[in-house]
N, C-alpha and C positions, 0 to 999 in steps of 0.2 A: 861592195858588199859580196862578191860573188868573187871574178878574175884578181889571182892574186893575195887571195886574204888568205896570212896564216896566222892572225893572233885567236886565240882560243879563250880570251880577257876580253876583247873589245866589243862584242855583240853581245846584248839580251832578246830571247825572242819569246813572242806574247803569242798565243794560240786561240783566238777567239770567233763567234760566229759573225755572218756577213751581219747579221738584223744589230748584234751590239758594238761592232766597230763602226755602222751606219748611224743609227740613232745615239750612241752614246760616245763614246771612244774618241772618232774624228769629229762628229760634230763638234762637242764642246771642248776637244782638243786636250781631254782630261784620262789619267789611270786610275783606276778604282782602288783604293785598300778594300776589301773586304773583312767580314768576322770570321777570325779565326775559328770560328763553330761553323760553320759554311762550307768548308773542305769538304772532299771526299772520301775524306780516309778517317773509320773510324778510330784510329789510333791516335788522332786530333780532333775530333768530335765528341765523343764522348768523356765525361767527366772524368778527371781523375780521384786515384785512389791513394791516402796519405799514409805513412807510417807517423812516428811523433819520435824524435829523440831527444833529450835533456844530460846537457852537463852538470845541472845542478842538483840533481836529485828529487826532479818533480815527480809528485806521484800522476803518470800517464793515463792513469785509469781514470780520474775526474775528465779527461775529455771525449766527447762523443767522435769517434773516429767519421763517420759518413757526413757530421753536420760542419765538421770543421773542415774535410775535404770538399765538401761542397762550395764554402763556401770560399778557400782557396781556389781552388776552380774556377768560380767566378768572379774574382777581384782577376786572377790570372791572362783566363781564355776570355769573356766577353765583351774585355777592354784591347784586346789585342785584335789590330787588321794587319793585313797583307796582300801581297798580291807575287805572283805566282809566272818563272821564265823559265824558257830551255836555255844552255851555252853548247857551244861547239866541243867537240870533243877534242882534249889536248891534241891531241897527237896530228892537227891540221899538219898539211904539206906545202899548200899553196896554190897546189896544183890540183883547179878547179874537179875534170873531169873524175879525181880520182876519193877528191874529197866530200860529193856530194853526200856522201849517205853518215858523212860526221858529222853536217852540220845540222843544228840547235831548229832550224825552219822546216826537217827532210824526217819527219817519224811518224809515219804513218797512222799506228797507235795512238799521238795526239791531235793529230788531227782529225781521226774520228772522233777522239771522245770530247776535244775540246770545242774544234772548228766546225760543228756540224757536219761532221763525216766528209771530211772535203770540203765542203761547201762556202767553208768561212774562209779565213785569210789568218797569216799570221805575221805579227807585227814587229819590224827590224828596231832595237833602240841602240843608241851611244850609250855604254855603261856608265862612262865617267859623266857624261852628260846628264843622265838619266838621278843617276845618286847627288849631286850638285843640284837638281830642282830638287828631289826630295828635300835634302838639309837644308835648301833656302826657306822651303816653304812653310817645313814643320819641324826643324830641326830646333829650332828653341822653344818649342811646345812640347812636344814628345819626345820618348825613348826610342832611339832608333837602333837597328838594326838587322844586317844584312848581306849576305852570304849565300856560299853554295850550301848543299842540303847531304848530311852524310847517309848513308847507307848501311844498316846493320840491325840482325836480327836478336831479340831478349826472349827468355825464357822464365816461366813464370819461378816464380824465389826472391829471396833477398841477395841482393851483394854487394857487399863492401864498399865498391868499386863508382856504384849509383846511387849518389846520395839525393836525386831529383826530383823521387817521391820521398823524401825525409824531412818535415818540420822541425826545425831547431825551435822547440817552446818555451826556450828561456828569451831568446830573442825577437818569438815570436807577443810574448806578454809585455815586453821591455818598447817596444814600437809601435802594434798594434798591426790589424790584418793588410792595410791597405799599404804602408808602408812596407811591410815583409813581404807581402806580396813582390815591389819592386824590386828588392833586395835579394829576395830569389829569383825573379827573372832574371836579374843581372850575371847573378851567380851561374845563372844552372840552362841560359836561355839556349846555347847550342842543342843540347839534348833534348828538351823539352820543345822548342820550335823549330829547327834545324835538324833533325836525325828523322828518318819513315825504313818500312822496311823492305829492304832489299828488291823484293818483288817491284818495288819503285823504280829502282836505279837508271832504269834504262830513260826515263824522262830528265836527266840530268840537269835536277832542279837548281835553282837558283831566285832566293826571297828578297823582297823588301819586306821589313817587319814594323810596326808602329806600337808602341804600348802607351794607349791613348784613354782620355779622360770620359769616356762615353763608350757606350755600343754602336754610336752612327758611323757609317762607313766613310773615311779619307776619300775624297780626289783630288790628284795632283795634277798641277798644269804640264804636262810633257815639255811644249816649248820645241826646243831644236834639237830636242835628245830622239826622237822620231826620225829615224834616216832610210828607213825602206820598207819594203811591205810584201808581201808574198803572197801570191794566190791561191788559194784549193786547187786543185784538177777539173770538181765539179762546179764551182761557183759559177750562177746564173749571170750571163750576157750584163743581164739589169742591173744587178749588185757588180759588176766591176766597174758597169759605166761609171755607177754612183759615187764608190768607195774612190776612184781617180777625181771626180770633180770633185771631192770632200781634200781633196789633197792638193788642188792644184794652185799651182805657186809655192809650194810650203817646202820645195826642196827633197821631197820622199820618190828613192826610187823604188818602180813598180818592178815585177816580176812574177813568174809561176810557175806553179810545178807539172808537168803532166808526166804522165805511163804508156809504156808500151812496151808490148813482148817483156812484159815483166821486168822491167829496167823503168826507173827514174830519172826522168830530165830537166831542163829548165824549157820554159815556155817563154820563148825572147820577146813572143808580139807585146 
């Protein structure tokens, strides 16, 4: 996990608190999907807004623009979960002492915001391992999909170029909403679930995505896609006893982070 590693594909890392990796996480040895309206960024939170286009000469005006986006929206977003990793940043070396502040477990910024300011742990997976449970579990049920997350910022207008708020209403009449809905996720789901802006980048996101038949939230059984685990700097004596008996036997190596003289190290006990 650590000496030696230079693939920049091989790890996902999960940032979460000591009390949800205790009670939830390791206990029932499961990853959460959540709803896509859950996120922290309103530029996924809040509803979207449609234009309408027709190649067949539909008069645009019979439809109510806010009722019909609305309700895109929620055939869209409230049927959609996910769950949310860092990756390493390409340009790994190998060489441990030089690589720590590239890797996907080492960002200060998510670990306050996600791991209880330190205090949590953040969770090592096998990618390929990890996406192999997913499609076992729900891959013939749902729409998957899953990726890094791009980076770039839009400015308010129309253009050309972004057809992702655009209803096609010929095809939308021709199949109805719940269907076109899919059919534009399919079409359009990079941009629409996969793109934040820039101000993001530095979390160098990485999704699993579900477009599922319900608003209840997914969990997957991890399994042996679980391969390490990383400590806060500040997590409590109590919470590491725990979080290691929640893992013992299971093959997961333990590790930590701590500071000093404003440099970043690992904590080998």
């Amino acid at each position: 996990m650590i000496i030696g590693h230079s693939d920049p594909h091989k790890y996902l890392y999960h940032y979460t608190s000591a009390e949800t990796a205790i009670t939830g996480i390791l206990k029932f040895r499961t990853l959460r999907l959540s709803p896509y309206t859950k996120t922290n960024d309103p530029k996924e939170s809040k509803d979207w807004l449609f234009d309408f286009g027709s190649r067949e000469g539909r008069d645009l005006s019979t439809y109510n623009r806010n009722d019909l986006s609305g309700k895109l929206s929620q055939e869209l977003k409230h049927k959609t979960h996910l769950t949310c990793f860092s990756t390493d940043d390409p340009s790994l070396s190998g060489v441990h002492p030089f690589d720590i502040y590239k890797r996907g477990f080492c960002k200060p910024r998510m670990w306050d915001r996600y791991a209880g300011g330190h205090t949590g742990v953040c969770l090592v997976f096998d990618r390929q391992r990890l996406i192999a449970q997913v499609e076992k579990q729900i891959g013939d049920r749902y729409s998957l999909y899953y990726g890094p997350v791009a980076y770039a910022n839009h400015f308010v207008g129309h253009h050309p170029d972004h057809q992702e708020f655009t209803v096609d209403v010929d095809l939308l009449e021709s199949v109805g909403i719940k269907e076109y809905a899919q059919m534009h996720l399919a079409t359009f789901f990079q941009s629409l679930f996969f793109e934040k802006l820039t101000d993001w980048r530095d979390e160098s996101e990485w999704r699993v995505l579900a477009f599922t038949d319900s608003d209840k939230p997914v969990d997957i059984s991890f399994e042996q896609s679980l391969v390490g685990l990383m400590f806060g700097c500040d997590v409590t004596p109590e919470n590491r006893k725990e979080i290691t008996e929640l893992n013992h036997c299971s093959g997961v190596q333990h590790e930590g982070l701590q500071w000093k003289n404003s440099r970043v190290w690992y904590d080998w006990k």
